[in-house]
N, C-alpha and C positions, 0 to 999 in steps of 0.2 A: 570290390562290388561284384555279386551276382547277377548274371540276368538268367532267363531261362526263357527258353524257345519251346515250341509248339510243333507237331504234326497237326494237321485239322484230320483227313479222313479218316475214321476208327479209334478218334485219341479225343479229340472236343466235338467232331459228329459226325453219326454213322447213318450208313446208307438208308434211305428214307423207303422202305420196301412198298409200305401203301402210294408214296409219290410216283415211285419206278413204274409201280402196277398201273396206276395213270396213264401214266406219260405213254406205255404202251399201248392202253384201251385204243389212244390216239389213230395207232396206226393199225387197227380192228387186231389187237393180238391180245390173248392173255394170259396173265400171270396171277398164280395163289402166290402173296406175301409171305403165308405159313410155309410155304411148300419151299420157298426161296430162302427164308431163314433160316433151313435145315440144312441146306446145301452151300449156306454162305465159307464156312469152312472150307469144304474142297474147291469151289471157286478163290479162296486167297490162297490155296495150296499149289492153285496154277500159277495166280500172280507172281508166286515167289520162286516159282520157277521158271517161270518168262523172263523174271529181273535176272536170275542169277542164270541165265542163256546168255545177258546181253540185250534183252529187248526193253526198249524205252518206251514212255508218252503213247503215245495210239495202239503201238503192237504191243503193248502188257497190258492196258486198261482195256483193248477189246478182247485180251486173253480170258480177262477178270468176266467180265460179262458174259460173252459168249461162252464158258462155263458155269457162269453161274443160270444165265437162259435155259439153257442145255439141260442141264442136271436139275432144275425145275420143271422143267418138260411146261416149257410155253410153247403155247397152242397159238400157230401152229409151228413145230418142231422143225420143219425145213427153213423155215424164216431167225432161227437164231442170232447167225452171223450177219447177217442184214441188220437185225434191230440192233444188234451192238453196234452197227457202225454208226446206225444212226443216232444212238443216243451220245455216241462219243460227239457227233457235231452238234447235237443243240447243248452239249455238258456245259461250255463257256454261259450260254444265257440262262440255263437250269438246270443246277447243280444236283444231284442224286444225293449229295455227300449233307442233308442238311438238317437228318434229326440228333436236335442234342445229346448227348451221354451226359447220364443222370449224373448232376455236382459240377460239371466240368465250367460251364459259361459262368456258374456261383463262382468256383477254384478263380478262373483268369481276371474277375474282376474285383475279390479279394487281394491276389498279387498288385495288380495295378492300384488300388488303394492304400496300398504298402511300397507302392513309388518300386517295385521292381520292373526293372526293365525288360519287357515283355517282346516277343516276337514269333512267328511263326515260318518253319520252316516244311515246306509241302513239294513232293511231287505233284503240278496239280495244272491247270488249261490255262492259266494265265488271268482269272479271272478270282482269285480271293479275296484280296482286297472289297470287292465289292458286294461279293457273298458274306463277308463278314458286316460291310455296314447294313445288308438285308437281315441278318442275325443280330445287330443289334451288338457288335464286339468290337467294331472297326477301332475307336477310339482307344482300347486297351493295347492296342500293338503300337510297337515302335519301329517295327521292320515286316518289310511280308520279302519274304523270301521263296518266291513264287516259282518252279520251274518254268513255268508255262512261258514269265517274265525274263527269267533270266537264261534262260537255254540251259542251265543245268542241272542234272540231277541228283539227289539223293543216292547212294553214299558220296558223291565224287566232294570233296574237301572246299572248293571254292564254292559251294553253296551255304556249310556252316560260317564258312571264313566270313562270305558277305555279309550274314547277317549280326555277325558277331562286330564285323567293323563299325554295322549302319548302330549297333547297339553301347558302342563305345568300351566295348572288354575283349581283353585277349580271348581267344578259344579256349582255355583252361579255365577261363570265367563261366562259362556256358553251363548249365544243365539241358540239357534235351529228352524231350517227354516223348515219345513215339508209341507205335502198335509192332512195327516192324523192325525185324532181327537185323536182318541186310541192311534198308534203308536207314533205321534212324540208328540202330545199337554201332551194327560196325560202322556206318558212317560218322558221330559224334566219335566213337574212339578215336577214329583216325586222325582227328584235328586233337586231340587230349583232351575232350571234353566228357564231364559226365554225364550218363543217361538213367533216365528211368522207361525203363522197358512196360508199355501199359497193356495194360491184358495180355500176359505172355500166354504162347500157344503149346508149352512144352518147358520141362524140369531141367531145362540145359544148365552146368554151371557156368556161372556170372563169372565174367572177369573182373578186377577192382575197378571201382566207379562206375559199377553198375548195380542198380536196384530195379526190385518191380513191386507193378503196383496191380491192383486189380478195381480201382474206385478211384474216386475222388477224394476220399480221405482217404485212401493210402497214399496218393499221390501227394497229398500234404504233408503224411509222414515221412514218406520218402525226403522230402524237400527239405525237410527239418532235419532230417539225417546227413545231413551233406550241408548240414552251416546255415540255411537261410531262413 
């Protein structure tokens, strides 16, 4: 049996730019969504360099913002680092991470209607589970392998391991869909699992057991390539 696991943030839904721009008006700051889409790129270019320093949970996701603030030039510009902090504490009760990608919420509950065992595996505040039953997905998972929940992160092996146990298949069972190189590529390699790399950022060669996809029907194809 296969099951296949999930990233949520930049894999089934990405960051909600008009939400963000909100949630700032909040605290009298503002932000262009268009201007912040242009820069989301080298904002996740920090991110993956903060992971791969060693920095976790708070110090990589207010790395992500606080560049991506920044390099949007929210007004006002000295307030940057502040508003990342703060949106990293209301993030648990409203999430940034919660506009769909086009196909994807159709894709998870296509699989679930084909009885595959379904699960999501996220760096994330501890709080998915519940943003998924606000999305309307909760019921498609069989595992939330939560950092937030579990104290662990993505690559580190006892996070696929969990959820591959809570899913009843070895880790050579697993396919893993992610956005990220570090977190979900080299992390699924390292338990033997394979991955589909989604929107990849760059022409790297794939090692065996890895695919990428760039949609929701490639990620279907991808899936069908790999047995399922």
């Amino acid at each position: 049996m296969i099951a296949v696991t999930f990233d949520f943030g930049q894999t089934l839904a990405e960051l909600d730019l008009e939400f963000l721009a909100a949630r700032l008006a909040e605290r009298g700051a503002r932000l262009s969504p268009a201007q912040a889409q242009g820069q989301s790129a080298a904002a996740w270019a920090a991110y993956g360099a903060a992971k791969r320093q060693g920095l976790v949970a708070h110090d990589a996701w207010c790395t992500f913002m606080r560049t991506l603030l920044e390099r949007s030039k929210v007004d006002p510009p000295e307030r940057a680092a502040e508003l990342a902090e703060w949106l990293w504490t209301e993030q648990p009760a409203q999430n940034l991470w919660r506009k769909p990608i086009a196909g994807m919420f159709e894709l998870v509950r296509e699989l679930h209607a084909a009885h595959v065992p379904l699960g999501v595996v996220s760096n994330s505040e501890g709080k998915l589970s519940e943003l998924c039953t606000e999305l309307g997905l909760r019921e498609c998972f069989a595992a939330f392998a939560d950092s937030g929940v579990l104290g662990v992160e993505k690559p580190e092996p006892a996070i696929f391991q969990w959820a591959a146990e809570r899913l009843g298949v070895p880790c050579s069972a697993l396919i893993h869909v992610g956005d990220a190189w570090d977190a979900d590529i080299v992390g699924a390699q390292r338990v033997g699992a394979r991955a589909i790399w989604f929107d990849p950022q760059d022409d790297r060669p794939l090692p065996e057991g890895v695919l990428t996809a760039q949609s929701a029907a490639e990620v279907r194809r991808a899936l069908e390539r790999f047995g399922l």
